[in-house]
C-alpha positions as a LaTeX table, in Angstrom:
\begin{tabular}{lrrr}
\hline
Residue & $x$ (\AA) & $y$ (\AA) & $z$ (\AA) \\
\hline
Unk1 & 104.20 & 30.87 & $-65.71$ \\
Unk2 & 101.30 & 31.17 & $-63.65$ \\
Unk3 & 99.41 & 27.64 & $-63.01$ \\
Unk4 & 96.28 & 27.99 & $-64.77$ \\
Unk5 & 98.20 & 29.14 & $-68.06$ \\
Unk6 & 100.47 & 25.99 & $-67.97$ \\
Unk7 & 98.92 & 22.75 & $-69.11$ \\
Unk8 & 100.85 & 19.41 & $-70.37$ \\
Unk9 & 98.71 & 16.91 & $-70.74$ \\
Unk10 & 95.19 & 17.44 & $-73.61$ \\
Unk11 & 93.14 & 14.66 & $-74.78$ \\
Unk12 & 91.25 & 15.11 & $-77.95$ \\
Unk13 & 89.33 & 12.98 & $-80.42$ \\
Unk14 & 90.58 & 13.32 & $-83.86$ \\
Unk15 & 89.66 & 12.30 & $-87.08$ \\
Unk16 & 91.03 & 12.61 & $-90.73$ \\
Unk17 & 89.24 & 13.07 & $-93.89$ \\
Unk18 & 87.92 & 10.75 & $-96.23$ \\
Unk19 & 88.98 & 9.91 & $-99.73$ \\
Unk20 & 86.88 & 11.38 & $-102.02$ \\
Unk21 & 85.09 & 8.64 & $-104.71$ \\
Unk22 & 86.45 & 8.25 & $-107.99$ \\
Unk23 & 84.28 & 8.94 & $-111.01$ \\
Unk24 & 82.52 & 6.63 & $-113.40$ \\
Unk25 & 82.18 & 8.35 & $-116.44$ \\
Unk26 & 82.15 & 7.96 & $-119.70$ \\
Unk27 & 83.14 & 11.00 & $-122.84$ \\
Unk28 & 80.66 & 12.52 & $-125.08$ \\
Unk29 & 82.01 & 14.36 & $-127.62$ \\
Unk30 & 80.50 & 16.33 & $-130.74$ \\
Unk31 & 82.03 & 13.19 & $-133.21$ \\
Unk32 & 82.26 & 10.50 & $-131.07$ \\
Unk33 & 79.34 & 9.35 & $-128.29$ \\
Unk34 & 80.81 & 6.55 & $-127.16$ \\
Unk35 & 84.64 & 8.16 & $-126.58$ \\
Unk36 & 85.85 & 6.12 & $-123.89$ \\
Unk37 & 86.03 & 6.08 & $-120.17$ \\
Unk38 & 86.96 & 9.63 & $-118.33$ \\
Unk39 & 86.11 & 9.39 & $-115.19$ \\
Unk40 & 88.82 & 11.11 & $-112.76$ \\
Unk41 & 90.31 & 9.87 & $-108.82$ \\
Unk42 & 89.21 & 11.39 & $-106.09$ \\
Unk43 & 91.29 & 13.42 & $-103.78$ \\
Unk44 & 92.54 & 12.53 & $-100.59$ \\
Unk45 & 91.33 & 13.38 & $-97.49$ \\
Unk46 & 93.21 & 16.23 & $-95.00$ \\
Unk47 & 95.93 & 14.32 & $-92.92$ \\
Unk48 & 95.92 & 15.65 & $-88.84$ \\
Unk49 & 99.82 & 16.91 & $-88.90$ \\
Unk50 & 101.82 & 17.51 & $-85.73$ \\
Unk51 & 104.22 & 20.20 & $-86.23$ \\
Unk52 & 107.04 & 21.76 & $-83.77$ \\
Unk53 & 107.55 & 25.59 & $-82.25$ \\
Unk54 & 109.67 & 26.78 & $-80.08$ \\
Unk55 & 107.14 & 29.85 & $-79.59$ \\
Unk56 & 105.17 & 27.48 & $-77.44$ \\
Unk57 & 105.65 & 26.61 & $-73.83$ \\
Unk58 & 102.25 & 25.10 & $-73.30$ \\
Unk59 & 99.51 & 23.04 & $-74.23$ \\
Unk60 & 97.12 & 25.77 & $-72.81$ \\
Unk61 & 95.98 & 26.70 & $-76.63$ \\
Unk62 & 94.41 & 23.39 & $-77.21$ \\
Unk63 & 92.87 & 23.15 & $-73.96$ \\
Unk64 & 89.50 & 23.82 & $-75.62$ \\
Unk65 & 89.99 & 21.91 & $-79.01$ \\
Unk66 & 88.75 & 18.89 & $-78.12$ \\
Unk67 & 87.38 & 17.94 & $-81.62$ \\
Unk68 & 90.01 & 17.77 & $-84.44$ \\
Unk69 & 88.36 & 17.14 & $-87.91$ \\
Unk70 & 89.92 & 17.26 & $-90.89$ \\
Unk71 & 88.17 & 18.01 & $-94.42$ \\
Unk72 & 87.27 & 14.81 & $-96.52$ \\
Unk73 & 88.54 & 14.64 & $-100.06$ \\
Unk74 & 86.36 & 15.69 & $-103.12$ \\
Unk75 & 84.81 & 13.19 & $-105.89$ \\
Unk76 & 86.64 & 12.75 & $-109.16$ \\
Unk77 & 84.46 & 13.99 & $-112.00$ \\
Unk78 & 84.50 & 13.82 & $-116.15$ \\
Unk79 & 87.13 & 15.09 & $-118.16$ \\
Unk80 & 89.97 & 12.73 & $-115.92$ \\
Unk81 & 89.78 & 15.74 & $-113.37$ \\
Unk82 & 90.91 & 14.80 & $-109.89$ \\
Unk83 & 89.17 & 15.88 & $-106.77$ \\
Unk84 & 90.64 & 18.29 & $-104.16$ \\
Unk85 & 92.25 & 17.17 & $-101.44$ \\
Unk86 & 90.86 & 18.14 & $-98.21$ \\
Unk87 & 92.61 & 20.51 & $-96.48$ \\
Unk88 & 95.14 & 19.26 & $-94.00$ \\
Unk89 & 94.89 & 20.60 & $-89.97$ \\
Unk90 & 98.71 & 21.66 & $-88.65$ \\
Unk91 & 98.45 & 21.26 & $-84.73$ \\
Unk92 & 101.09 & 23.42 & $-83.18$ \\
Unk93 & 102.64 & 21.86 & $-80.40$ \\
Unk94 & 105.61 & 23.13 & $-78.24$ \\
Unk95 & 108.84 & 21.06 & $-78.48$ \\
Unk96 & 108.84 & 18.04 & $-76.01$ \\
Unk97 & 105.61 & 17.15 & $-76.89$ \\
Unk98 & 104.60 & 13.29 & $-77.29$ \\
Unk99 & 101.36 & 11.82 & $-78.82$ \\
Unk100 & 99.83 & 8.89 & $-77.80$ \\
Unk101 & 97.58 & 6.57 & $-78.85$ \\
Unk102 & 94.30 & 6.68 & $-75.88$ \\
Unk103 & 93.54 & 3.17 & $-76.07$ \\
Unk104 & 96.75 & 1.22 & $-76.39$ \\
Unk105 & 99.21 & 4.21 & $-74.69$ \\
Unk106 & 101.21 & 3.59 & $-77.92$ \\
Unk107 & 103.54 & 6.67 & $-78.25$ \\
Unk108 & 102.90 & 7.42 & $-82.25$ \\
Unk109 & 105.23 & 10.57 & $-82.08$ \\
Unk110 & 107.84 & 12.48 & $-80.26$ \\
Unk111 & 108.38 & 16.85 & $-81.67$ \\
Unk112 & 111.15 & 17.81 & $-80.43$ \\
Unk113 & 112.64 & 20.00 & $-83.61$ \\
Unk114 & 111.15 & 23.58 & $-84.02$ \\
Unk115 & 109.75 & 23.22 & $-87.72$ \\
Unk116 & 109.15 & 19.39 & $-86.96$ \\
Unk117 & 106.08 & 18.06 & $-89.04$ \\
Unk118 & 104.42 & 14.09 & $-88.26$ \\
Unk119 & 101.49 & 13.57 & $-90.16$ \\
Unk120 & 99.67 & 11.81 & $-87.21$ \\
Unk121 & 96.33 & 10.73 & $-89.01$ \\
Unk122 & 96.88 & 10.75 & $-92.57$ \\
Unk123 & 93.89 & 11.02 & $-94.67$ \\
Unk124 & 91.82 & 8.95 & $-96.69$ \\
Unk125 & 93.32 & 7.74 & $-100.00$ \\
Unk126 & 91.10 & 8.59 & $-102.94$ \\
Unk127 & 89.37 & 6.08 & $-104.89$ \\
Unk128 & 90.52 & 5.54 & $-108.46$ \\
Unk129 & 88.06 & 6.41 & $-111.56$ \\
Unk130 & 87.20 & 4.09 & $-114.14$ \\
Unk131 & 89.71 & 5.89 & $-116.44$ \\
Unk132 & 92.38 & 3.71 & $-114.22$ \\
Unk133 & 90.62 & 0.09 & $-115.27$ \\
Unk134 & 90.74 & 0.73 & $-118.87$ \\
Unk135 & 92.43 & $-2.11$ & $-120.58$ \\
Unk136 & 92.88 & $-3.73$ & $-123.87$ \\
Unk137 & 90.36 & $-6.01$ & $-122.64$ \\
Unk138 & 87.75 & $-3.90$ & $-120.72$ \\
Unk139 & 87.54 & $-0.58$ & $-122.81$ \\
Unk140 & 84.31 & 0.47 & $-120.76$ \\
Unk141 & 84.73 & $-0.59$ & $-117.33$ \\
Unk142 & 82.00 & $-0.05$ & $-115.96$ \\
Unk143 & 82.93 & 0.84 & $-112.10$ \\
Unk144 & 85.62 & 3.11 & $-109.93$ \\
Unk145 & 86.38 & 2.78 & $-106.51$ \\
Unk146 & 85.25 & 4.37 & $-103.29$ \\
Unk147 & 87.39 & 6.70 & $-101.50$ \\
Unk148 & 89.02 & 5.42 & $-97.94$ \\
Unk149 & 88.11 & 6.01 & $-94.88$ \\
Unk150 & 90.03 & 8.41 & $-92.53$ \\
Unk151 & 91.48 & 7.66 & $-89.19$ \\
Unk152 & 89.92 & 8.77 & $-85.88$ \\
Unk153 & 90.36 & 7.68 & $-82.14$ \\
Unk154 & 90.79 & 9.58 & $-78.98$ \\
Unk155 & 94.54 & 10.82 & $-78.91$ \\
Unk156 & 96.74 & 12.09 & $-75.98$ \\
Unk157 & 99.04 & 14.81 & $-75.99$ \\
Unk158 & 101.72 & 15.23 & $-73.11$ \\
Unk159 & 104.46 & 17.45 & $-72.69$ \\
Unk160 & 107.93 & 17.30 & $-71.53$ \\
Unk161 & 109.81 & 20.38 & $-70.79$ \\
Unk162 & 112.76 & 20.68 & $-72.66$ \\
Unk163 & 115.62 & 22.21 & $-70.39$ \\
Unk164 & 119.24 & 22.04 & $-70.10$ \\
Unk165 & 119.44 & 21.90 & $-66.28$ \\
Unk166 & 116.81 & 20.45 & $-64.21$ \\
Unk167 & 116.27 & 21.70 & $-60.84$ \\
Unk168 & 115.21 & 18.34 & $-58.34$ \\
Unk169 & 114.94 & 18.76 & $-54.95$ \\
Unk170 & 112.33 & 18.86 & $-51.82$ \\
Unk171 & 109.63 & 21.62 & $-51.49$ \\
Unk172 & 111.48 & 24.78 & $-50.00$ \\
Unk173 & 114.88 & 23.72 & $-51.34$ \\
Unk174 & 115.54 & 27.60 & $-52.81$ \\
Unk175 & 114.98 & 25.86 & $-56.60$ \\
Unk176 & 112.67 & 28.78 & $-57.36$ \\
Unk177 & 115.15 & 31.47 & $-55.62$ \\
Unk178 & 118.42 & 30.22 & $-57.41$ \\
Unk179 & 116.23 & 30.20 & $-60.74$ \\
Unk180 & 115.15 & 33.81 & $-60.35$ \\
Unk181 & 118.41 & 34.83 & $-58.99$ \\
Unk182 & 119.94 & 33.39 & $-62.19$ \\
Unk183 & 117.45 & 34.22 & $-64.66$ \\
Unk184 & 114.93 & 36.66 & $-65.59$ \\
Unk185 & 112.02 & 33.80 & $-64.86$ \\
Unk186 & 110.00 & 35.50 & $-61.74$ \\
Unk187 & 108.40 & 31.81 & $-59.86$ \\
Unk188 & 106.40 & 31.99 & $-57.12$ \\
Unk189 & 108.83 & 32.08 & $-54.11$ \\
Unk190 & 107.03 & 31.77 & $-50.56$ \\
Unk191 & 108.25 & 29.56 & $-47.48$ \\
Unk192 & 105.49 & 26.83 & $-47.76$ \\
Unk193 & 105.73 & 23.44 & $-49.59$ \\
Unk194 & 104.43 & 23.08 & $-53.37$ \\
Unk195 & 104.81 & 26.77 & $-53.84$ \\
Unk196 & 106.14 & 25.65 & $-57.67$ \\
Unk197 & 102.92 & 23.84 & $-58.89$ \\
Unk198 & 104.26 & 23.74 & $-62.52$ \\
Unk199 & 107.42 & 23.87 & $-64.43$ \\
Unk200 & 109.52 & 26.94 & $-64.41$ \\
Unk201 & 111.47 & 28.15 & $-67.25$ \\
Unk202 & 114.28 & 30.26 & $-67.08$ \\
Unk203 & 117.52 & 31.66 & $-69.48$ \\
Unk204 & 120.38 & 31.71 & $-67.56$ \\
Unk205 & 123.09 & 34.45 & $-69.24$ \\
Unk206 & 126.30 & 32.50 & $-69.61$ \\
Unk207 & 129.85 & 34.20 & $-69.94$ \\
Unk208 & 129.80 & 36.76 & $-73.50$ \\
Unk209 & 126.28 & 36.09 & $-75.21$ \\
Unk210 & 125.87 & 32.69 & $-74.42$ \\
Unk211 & 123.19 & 31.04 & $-72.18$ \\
Unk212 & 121.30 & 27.54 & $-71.25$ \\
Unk213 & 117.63 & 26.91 & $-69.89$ \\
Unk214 & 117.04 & 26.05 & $-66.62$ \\
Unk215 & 114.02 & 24.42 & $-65.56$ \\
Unk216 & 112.21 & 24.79 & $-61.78$ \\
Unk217 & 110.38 & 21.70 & $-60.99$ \\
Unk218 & 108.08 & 20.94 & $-58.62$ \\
Unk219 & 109.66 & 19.71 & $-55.38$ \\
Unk220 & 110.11 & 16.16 & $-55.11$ \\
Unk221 & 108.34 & 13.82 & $-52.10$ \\
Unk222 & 109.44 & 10.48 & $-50.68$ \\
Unk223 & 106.67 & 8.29 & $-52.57$ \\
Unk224 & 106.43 & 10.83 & $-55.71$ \\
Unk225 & 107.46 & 7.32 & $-57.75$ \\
Unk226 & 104.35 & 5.96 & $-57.05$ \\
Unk227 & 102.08 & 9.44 & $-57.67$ \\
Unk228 & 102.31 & 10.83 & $-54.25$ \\
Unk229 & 102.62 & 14.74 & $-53.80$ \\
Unk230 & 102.64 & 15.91 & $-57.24$ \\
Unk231 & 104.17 & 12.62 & $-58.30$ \\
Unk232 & 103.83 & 11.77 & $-62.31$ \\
Unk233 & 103.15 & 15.50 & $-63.48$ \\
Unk234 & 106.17 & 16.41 & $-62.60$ \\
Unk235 & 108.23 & 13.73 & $-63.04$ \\
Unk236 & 107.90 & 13.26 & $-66.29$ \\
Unk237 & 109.85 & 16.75 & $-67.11$ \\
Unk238 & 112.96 & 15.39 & $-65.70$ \\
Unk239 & 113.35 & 13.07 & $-68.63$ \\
Unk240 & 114.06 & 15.81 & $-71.04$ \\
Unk241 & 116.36 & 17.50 & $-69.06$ \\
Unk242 & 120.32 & 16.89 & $-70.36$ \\
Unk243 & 121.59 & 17.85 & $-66.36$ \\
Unk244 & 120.17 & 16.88 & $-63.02$ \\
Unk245 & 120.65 & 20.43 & $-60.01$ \\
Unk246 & 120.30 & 18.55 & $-56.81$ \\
Unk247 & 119.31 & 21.33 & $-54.37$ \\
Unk248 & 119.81 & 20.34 & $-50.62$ \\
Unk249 & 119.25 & 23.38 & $-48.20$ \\
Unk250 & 122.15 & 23.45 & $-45.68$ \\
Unk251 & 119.37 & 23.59 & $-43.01$ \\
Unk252 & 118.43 & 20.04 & $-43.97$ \\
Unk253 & 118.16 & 17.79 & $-40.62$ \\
Unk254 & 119.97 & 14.97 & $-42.80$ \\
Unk255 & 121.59 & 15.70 & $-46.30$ \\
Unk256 & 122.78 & 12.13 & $-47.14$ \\
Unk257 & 119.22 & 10.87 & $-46.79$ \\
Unk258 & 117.87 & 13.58 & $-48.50$ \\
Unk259 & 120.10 & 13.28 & $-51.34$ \\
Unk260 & 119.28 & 9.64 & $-51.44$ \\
Unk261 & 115.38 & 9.97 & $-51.27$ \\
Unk262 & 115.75 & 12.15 & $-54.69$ \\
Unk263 & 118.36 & 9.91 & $-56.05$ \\
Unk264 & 115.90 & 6.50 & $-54.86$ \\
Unk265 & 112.64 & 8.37 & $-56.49$ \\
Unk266 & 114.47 & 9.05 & $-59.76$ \\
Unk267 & 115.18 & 5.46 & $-59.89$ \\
Unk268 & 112.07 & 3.67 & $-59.39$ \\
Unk269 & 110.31 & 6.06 & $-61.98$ \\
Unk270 & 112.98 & 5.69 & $-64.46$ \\
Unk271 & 116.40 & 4.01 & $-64.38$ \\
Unk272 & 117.87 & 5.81 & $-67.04$ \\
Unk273 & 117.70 & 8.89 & $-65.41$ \\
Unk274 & 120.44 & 8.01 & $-63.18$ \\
Unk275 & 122.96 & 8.05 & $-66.41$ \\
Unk276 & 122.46 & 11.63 & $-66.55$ \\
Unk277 & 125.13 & 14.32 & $-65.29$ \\
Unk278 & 124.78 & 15.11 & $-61.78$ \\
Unk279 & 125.74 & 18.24 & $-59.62$ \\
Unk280 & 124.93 & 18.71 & $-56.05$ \\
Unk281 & 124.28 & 21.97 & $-54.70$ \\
Unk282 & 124.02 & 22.68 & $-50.86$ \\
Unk283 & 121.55 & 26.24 & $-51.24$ \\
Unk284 & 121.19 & 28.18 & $-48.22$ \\
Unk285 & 124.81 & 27.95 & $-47.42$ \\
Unk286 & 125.32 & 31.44 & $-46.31$ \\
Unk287 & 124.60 & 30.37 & $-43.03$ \\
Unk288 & 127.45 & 28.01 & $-42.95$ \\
Unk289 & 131.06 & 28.37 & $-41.91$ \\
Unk290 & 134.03 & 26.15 & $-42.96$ \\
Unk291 & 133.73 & 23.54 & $-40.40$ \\
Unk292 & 130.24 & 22.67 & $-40.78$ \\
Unk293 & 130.41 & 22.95 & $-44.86$ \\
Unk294 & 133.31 & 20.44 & $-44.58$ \\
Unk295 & 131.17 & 17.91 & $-42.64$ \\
Unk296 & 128.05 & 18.31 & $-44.82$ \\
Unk297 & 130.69 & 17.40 & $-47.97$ \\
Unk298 & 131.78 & 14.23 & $-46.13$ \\
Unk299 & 128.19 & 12.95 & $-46.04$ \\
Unk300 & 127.54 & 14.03 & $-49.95$ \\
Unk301 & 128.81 & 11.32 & $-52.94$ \\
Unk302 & 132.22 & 11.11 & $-53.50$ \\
Unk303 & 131.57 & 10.74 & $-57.50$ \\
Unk304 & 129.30 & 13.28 & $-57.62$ \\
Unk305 & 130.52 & 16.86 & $-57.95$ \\
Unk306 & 129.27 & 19.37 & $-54.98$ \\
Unk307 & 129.14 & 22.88 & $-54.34$ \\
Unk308 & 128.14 & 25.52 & $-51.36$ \\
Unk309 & 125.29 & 28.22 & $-52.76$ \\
Unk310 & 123.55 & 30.80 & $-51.66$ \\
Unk311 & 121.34 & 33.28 & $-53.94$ \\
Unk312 & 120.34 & 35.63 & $-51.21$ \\
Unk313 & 124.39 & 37.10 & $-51.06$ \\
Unk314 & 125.20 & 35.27 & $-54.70$ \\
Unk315 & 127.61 & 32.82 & $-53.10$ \\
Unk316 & 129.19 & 29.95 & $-55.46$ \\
Unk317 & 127.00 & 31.30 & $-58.23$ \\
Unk318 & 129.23 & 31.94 & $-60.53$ \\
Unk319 & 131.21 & 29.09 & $-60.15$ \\
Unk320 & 127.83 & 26.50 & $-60.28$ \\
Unk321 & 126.96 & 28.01 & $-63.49$ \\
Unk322 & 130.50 & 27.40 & $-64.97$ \\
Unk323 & 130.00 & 23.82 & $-63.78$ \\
Unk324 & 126.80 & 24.00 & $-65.52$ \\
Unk325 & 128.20 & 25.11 & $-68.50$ \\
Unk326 & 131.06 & 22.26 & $-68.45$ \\
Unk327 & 128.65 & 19.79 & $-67.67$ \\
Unk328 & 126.72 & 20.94 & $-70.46$ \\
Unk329 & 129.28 & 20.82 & $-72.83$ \\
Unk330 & 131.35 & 18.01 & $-72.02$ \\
Unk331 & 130.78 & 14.36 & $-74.23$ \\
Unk332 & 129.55 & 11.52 & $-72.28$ \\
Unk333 & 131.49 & 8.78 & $-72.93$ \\
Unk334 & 129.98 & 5.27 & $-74.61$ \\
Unk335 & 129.14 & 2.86 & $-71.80$ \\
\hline
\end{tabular}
């Protein structure tokens, strides 16, 4: 997905409709002039509903819709008749989206559920006629009330890719190549840093018709914890993802430390990401022969499972997407 067509992160000012007013009014008939009160509620004003679609990747359709106002109610009138509601606005949203609150950073909502529907600003209530305060005591009341208010405020909305397998690694790891090796996802593949500069999805084909989503994030910095490199915006994406690809080029000067720069950056943004399943794989590897490939495992985790790649020659592909799978599929057991 090319840059400028992937955004995750909108603000927009919204604001829900008013209650319409009820209606004081009173019945005239033919026979009778005096017939009683009649006067009808008003209608409630259009709620501002979030709803879930899985035919949405990105926020890119509401990058111009800053303004999001939703129709007020109509007035009750004679005859006990009830005024419209306004009509409601349905904001699309891809799955993984969260909405927040601009001034307090309150989340208010999390879609992650095609079909999903939060009614983020509901609408006005509408103000009951004088019909409603008829009693045996007051038989002409002589007031009704005034519809409510609507909500508004300035409103976030932030995505989180929703992936099976995460790809985390340093810039030029081969994240991109294993993904369109894998996949039919085409990601910008060039021997610089930051050549991913936003989330790549990608359906890997499993074994008969089955498959899982693979996500290509951008590479990982020492410091990204604290907003350095691409920091934040991509960091954030992890969260949703149920496995954690380590890629670690076999070229790497040191894979231990590298390994344990991800692993550290992880950690200071969010702790629970280390509860996740974790697979290592050493990309590249091609270039490797026995003896070296058994050294790099004896400076890898013990508890975490490892594997030799490459995607150039298809290497250990086939048996890291069976891993994938199983990883996938397996229960974690209750802490």
């Amino acid at each position: 997905m090319d840059k400028a067509n992937f955004v995750d992160y909108i603000r927009i000012f919204c604001r829900s409709g008013k209650g319409g007013a009820g209606s004081m009014h009173f019945a005239h008939t033919k026979y009778n002039a005096m017939a009683g009160p009649d006067g009808g509620d008003g209608g409630r004003g259009g709620h501002i509903i979030l709803r879930g679609n899985t035919q949405l990747w990105t926020l890119l359709h509401l990058r111009y819709y800053k303004h999001v106002h939703a129709e007020d109610g109509e007035n009750g009138s004679g005859s006990n008749c009830t005024g419209r509601s306004g009509k409601d606005i349905i904001i699309e949203v891809p799955l993984g989206t969260i909405a927040k609150d601009a001034e307090t950073g309150e989340v208010e909502a999390e879609i992650l559920e095609h079909g999903q529907e939060y009614i983020w600003l509901p609408g006005g209530i509408g103000g009951r006629g004088n019909t409603f305060f008829k009693s045996p005591t007051n038989q002409t009341p002589e007031h009704a009330q005034p519809g409510e208010m609507g909500r508004e405020g300035y409103k976030y909305l932030e995505l989180k890719v929703l992936a099976d397998v995460g790809l985390v690694g340093f810039p030029n790891a081969g994240k991109s190549t294993l993904l369109s090796s894998i996949s039919a996802a085409r990601p910008k593949i060039a021997n610089y840093a930051f050549t991913t500069l936003t989330p790549q999805l990608g359906i890997v084909p499993y074994r008969g018709d089955q498959s899982f989503c693979m996500a290509d994030l951008p590479g990982i910095i020492e410091g990204a914890a604290e907003g350095k490199g691409l920091g934040h915006r991509f960091l954030r994406h992890i969260e949703r993802n149920s496995v954690l690809l380590f890629m670690i080029p076999a070229d790497s000067e040191n894979h231990k430390k590298e390994f344990d720069i991800l692993h550290h950056e992880l950690e200071k943004y969010n702790p629970e990401l280390l509860h996740k399943r974790m697979i290592i794989a050493v990309s590249k590897s091609d270039m490797l022969d026995d003896e070296l490939k058994e050294e790099i495992s004896k400076e890898l985790p013990e508890n975490i499972p490892h594997m030799f790649i490459s995607s150039v020659t298809n290497t250990g592909i086939v048996e890291l997407k069976d891993s994938l799978w199983e990883a996938l599929n397996t229960k974690v057991e209750a802490e």
